[in-house]
C-alpha positions in Angstrom: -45.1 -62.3 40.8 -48.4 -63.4 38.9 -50.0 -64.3 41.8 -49.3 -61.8 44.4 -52.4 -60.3 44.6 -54.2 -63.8 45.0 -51.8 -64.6 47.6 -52.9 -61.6 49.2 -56.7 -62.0 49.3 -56.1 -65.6 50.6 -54.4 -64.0 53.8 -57.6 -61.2 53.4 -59.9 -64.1 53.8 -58.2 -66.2 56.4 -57.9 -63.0 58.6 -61.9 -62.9 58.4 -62.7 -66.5 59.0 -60.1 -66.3 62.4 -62.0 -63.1 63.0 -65.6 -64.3 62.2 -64.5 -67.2 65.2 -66.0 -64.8 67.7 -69.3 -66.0 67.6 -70.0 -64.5 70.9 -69.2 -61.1 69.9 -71.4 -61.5 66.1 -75.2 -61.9 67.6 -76.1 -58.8 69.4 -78.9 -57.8 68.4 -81.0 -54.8 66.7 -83.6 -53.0 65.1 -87.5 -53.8 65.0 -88.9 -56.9 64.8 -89.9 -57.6 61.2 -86.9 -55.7 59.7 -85.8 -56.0 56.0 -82.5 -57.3 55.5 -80.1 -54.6 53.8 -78.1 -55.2 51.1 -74.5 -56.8 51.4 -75.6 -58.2 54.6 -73.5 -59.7 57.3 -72.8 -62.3 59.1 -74.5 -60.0 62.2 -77.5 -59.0 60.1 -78.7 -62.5 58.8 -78.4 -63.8 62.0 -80.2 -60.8 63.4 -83.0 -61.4 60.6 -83.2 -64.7 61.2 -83.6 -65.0 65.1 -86.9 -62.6 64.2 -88.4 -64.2 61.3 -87.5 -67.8 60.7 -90.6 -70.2 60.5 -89.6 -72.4 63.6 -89.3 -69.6 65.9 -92.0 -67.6 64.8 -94.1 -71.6 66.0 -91.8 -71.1 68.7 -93.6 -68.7 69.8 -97.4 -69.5 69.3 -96.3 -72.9 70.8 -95.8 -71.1 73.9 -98.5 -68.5 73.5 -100.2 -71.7 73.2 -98.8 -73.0 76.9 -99.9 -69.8 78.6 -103.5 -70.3 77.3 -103.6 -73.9 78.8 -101.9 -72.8 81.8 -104.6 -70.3 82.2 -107.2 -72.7 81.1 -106.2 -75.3 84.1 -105.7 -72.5 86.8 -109.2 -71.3 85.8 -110.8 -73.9 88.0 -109.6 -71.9 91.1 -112.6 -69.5 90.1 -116.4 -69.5 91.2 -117.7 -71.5 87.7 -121.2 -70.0 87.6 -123.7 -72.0 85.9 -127.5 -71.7 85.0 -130.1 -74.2 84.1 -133.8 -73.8 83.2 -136.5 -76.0 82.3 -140.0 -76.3 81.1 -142.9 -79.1 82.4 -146.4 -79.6 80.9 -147.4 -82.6 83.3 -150.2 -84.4 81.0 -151.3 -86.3 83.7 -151.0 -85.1 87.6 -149.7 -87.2 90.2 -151.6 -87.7 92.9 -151.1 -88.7 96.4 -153.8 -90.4 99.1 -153.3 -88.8 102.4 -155.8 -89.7 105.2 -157.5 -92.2 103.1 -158.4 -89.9 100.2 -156.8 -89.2 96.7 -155.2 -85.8 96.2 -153.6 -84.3 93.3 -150.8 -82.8 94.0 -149.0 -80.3 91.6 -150.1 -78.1 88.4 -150.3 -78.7 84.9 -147.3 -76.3 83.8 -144.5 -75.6 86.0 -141.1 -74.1 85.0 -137.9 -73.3 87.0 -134.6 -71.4 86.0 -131.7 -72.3 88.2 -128.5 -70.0 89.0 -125.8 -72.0 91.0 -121.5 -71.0 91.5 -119.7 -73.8 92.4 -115.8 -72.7 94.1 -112.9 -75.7 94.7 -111.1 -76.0 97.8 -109.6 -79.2 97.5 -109.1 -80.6 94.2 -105.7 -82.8 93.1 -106.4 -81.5 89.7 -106.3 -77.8 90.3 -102.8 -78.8 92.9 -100.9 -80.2 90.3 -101.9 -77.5 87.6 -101.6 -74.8 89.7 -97.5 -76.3 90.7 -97.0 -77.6 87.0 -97.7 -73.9 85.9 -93.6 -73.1 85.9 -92.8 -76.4 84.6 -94.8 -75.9 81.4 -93.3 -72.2 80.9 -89.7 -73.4 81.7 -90.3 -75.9 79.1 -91.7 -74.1 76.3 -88.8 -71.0 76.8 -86.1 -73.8 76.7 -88.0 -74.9 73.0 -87.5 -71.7 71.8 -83.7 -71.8 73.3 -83.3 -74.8 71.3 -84.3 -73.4 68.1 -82.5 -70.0 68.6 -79.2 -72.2 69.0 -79.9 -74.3 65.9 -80.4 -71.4 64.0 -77.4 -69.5 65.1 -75.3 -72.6 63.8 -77.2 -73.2 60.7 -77.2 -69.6 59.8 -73.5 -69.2 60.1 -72.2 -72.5 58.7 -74.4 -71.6 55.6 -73.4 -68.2 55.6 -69.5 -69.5 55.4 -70.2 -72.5 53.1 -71.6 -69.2 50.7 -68.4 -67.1 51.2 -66.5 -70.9 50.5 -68.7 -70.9 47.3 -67.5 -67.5 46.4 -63.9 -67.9 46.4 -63.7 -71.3 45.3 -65.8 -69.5 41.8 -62.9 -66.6 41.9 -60.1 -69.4 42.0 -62.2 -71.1 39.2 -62.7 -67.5 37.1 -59.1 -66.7 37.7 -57.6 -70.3 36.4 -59.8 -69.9 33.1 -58.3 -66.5 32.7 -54.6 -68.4 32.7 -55.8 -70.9 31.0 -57.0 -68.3 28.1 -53.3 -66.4 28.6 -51.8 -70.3 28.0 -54.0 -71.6 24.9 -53.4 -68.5 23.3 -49.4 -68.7 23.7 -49.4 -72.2 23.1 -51.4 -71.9 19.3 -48.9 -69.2 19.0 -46.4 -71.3 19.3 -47.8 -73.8 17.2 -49.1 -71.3 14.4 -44.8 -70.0 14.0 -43.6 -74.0 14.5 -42.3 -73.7 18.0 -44.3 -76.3 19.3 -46.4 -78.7 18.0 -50.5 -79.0 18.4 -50.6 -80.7 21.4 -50.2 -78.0 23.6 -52.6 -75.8 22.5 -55.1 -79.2 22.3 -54.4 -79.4 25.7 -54.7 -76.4 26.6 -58.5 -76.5 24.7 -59.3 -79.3 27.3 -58.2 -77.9 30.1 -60.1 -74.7 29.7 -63.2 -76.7 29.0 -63.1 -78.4 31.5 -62.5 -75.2 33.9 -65.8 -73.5 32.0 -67.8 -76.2 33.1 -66.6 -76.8 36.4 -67.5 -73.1 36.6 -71.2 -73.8 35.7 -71.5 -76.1 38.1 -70.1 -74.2 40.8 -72.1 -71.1 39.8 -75.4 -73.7 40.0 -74.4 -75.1 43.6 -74.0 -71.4 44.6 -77.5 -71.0 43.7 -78.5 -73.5 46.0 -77.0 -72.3 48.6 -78.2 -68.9 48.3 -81.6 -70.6 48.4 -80.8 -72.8 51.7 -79.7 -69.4 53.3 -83.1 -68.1 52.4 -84.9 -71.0 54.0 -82.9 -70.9 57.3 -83.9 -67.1 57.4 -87.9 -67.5 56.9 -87.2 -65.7 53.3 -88.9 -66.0 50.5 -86.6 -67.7 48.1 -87.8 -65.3 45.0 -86.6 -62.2 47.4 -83.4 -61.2 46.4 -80.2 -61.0 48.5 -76.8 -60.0 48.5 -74.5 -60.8 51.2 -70.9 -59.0 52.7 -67.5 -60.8 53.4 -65.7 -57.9 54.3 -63.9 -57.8 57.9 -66.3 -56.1 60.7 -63.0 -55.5 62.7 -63.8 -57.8 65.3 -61.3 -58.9 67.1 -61.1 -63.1 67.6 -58.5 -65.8 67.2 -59.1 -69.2 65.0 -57.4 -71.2 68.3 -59.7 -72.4 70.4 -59.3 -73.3 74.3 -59.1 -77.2 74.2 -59.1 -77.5 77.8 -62.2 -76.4 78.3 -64.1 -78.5 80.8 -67.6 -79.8 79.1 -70.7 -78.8 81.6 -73.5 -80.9 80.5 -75.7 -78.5 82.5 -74.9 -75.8 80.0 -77.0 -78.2 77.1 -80.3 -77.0 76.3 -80.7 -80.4 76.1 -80.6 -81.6 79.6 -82.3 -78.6 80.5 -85.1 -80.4 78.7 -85.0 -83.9 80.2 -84.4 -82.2 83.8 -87.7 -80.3 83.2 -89.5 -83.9 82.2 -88.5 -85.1 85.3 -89.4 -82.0 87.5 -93.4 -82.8 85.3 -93.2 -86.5 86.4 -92.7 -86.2 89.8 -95.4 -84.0 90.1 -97.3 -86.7 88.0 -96.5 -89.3 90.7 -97.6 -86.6 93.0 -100.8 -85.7 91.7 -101.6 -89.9 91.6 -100.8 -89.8 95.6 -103.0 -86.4 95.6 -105.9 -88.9 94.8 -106.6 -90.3 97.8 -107.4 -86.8 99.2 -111.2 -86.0 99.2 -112.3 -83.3 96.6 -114.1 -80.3 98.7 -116.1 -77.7 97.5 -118.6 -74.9 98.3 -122.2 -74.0 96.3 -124.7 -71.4 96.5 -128.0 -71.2 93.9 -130.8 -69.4 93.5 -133.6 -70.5 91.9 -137.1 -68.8 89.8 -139.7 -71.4 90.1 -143.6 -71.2 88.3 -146.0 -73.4 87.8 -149.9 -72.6 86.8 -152.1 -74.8 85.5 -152.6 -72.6 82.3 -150.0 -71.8 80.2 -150.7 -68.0 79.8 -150.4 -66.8 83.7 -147.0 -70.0 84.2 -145.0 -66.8 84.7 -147.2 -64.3 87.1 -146.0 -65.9 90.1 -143.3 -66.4 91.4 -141.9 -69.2 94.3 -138.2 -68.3 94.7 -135.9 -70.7 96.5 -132.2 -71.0 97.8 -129.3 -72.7 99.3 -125.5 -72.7 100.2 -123.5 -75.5 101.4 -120.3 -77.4 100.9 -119.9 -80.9 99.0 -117.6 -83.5 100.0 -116.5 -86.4 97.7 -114.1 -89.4 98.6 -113.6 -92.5 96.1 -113.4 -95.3 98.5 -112.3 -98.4 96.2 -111.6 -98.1 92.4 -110.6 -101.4 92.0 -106.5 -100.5 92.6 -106.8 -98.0 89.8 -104.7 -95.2 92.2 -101.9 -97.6 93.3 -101.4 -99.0 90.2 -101.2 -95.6 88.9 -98.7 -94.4 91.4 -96.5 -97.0 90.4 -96.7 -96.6 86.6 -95.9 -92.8 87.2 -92.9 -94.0 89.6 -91.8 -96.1 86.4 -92.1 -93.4 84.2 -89.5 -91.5 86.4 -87.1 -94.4 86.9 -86.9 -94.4 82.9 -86.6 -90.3 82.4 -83.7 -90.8 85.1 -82.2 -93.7 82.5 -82.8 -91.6 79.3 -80.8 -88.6 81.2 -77.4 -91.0 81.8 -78.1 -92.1 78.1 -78.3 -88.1 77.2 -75.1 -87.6 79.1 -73.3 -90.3 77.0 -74.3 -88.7 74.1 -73.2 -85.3 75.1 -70.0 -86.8 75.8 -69.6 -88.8 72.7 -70.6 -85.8 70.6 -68.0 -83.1 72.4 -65.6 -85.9 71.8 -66.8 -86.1 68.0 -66.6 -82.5 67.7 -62.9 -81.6 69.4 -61.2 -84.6 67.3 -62.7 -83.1 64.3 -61.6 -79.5 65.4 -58.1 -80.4 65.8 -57.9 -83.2 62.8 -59.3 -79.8 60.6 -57.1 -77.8 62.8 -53.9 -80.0 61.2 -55.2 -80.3 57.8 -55.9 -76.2 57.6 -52.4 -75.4 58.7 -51.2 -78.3 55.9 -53.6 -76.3 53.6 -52.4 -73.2 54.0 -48.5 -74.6 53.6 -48.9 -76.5 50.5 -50.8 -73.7 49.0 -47.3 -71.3 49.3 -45.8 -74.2 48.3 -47.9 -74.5 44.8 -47.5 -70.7 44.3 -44.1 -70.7 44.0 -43.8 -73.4 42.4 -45.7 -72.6 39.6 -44.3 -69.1 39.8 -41.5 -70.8 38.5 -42.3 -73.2 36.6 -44.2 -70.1 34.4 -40.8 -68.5 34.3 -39.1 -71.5 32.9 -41.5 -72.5 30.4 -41.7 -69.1 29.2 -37.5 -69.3 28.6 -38.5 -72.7 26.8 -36.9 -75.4 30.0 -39.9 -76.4 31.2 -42.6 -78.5 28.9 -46.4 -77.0 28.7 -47.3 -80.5 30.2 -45.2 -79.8 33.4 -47.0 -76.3 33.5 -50.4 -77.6 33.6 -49.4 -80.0 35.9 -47.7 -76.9 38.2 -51.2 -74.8 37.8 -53.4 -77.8 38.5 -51.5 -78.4 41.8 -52.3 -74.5 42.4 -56.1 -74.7 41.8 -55.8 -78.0 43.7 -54.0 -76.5 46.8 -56.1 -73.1 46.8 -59.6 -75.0 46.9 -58.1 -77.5 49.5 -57.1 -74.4 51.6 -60.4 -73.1 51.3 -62.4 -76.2 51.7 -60.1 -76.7 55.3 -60.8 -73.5 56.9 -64.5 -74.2 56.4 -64.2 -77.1 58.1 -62.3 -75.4 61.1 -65.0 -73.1 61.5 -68.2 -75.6 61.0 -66.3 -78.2 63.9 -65.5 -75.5 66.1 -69.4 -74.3 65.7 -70.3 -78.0 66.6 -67.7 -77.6 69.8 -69.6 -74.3 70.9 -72.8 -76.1 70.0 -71.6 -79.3 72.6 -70.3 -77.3 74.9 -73.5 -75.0 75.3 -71.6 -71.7 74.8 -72.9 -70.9 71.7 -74.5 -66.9 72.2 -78.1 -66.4 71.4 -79.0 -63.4 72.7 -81.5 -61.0 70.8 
């Protein structure tokens, strides 16, 4: 038959979409950070490249290199904070004092100290909260960059499919201009030895025409996605790069288990929010914290001189020291802590509403994504019939034209139904594999592990 072999790359490529399913068993990881991306690539490698050098991750990661410096920064108050101070006095005028009914002038014209003191916390509601809010802050900034690895898991392979869509949809095109050739020819054939008249081969003109330039297009939209790809993978768009379809042998099934309970604890999501909350609470904490008196211990030593001419200020020296603690207690600021408490309490009554509305979304968007899997599900399998169906029907219709029964018009007709069918095929198993992508994204299964 004329389109045996096509038939036979169709099942080719449905075999590796139901294959490529396993999304699970695609992202292990390997190879040094920084890696070039090899020719024909894979499905494995892009994702592989991408996990290590696409923009967002890479400000993943300052973001929380960033965190740990903060974190750091706050704790840092739980260590002596040395400081030293110095100054310089020319008194232009003395002061004087009258003791026993006499004037005295007390000091020297130049004096000048320098001042070493360490200061250490022992109660402070600043250093409590930073010191508890420490794993809150790293929790949050490692589920960020869990976040980003699972978008870019998704976007990677739904880009990397909608390419391979590209690619066979421009072979379908390629191969109906090559009929469409074999037809025009035969039909000015016909027309040339008065078979036939001209409309036939006109036809035939228009259809071709019309098949070159949907090819152009096609070849320009590839372009673009090749581009897209690029950006999802932090690569330079002028880079070259050449991708692989062919079957890794792994082994997966397009079915998916429907029945699958959804866990809204698995979502990165509410991983987030629950982490908000954990923050607030030890917000409203700190506020209480407050009312607790800030303690802390000193010790100084100080240089002090004073002359009353500036050449011998520093001959001498009258050292002094001291160590004691320091006690502070606001007593009244004006309801400034209760009203605070309360705000902060506020704040987590609306986190503990914006994680029920987060919930509902979940929900809605599993929903979204399963009625979508199985709609695609039905219109794949539909797909996939009435492209048989169009084979052998213009199979035939080919044979019976060629023994003159059949009119050209019915033929095109027969080979626009083909292309028709074979793009709808196409266009349907991409959609089976971007919904079930969105069902592993709702579900939180989707594997991200480098």
């Amino acid at each position: 038959m004329v389109l045996k072999n096509n038939k036979m790359r169709f099942k080719k490529l449905a075999i590796l979409f139901m294959a490529s399913f396993g999304i699970g068993q695609l992202y292990a990881q390997s190879g040094a950070e920084g890696q070039q991306l090899n020719n024909n690539a894979t499905l494995t490698d892009l994702i592989d490249y991408a996990l290590r050098n696409k923009i967002e991750l890479k400000q993943a990661d300052i973001d929380k290199e960033i965190g740990e410096r903060e974190i750091a920064s706050a704790l840092s108050g739980w260590l002596p904070q040395i400081n030293a101070t110095g100054n310089y006095i020319h008194n232009i005028q003395l002061p004087t004092a009258v003791i026993a009914g006499n004037t005295i002038t007390m000091g020297q014209k130049n004096t000048s100290m320098l001042t070493f003191q360490a200061d250490q916390s022992i109660i402070s509601p600043q250093l409590f909260q930073a010191s508890r809010a420490a794993k809150f802050v790293r929790e949050q900034n490692n589920l960020n960059i869990e976040s980003t690895r699972i978008n870019t898991v998704v976007d990677v392979s739904k880009a990397y499919y909608d390419i391979l869509t590209s690619e066979e949809s421009i072979n379908i095109i390629n191969e109906n201009i090559a009929r469409l050739e074999r037809q025009y020819t035969e039909a000015n054939s016909r027309y040339e030895v008065g078979l036939v008249d001209k409309t036939d081969y006109k036809r035939a003109q228009i259809s071709l025409n019309n098949a070159r330039a949907q090819l152009k297009s096609a070849n320009e939209i590839r372009n673009y996605k090749y581009d897209y790809l690029k950006m999802l993978l932090g690569m330079p768009t002028s880079r070259p790069l050449s991708l692989s379809f062919q079957n890794q042998d792994m082994e997966a099934s397009i079915l998916l288990d429907t029945t699958e309970v959804l866990n809204i604890a698995n979502r990165v999501e509410f991983k987030q929010m629950q982490t908000l909350k954990d923050l607030q609470k030890l917000n409203t904490q700190f506020q209480r914290w407050n009312f607790l008196p800030r303690v802390g211990a000193y010790a100084n030593y100080g240089l002090n001189y004073r002359n009353d001419k500036f050449g011998d200020l520093y001959r001498d020296n009258f050292p002094s020291s001291s160590v004691g603690l320091t006690l502070s207690m606001p007593i009244f600021t004006g309801t400034k802590r209760i009203q605070e408490i309360r705000k902060s309490e506020l704040q987590e009554e609306r986190l503990d509403w914006d994680l029920i509305n987060l919930e509902n979304r979940i929900s809605t968007e599993y929903s979204a994504a399963m009625a979508s899997y199985r709609a695609n599900m039905t219109e794949w399998r539909n797909a996939k019939e009435n492209m048989e169906l169009s084979e052998e029907v213009y199979n035939t219709i080919k044979l019976q034209y060629d023994a003159g029964v059949k009119t050209y018009l019915e033929l095109m007709t027969a080979e626009t139904d083909l292309k028709t069918s074979q793009l709808n095929y196409l266009n349907a198993l991409y959609a089976v594999l971007s919904s079930k992508l969105d069902i592993q994204k709702a579900l939180g299964t989707v594997d991200i592990t480098d």
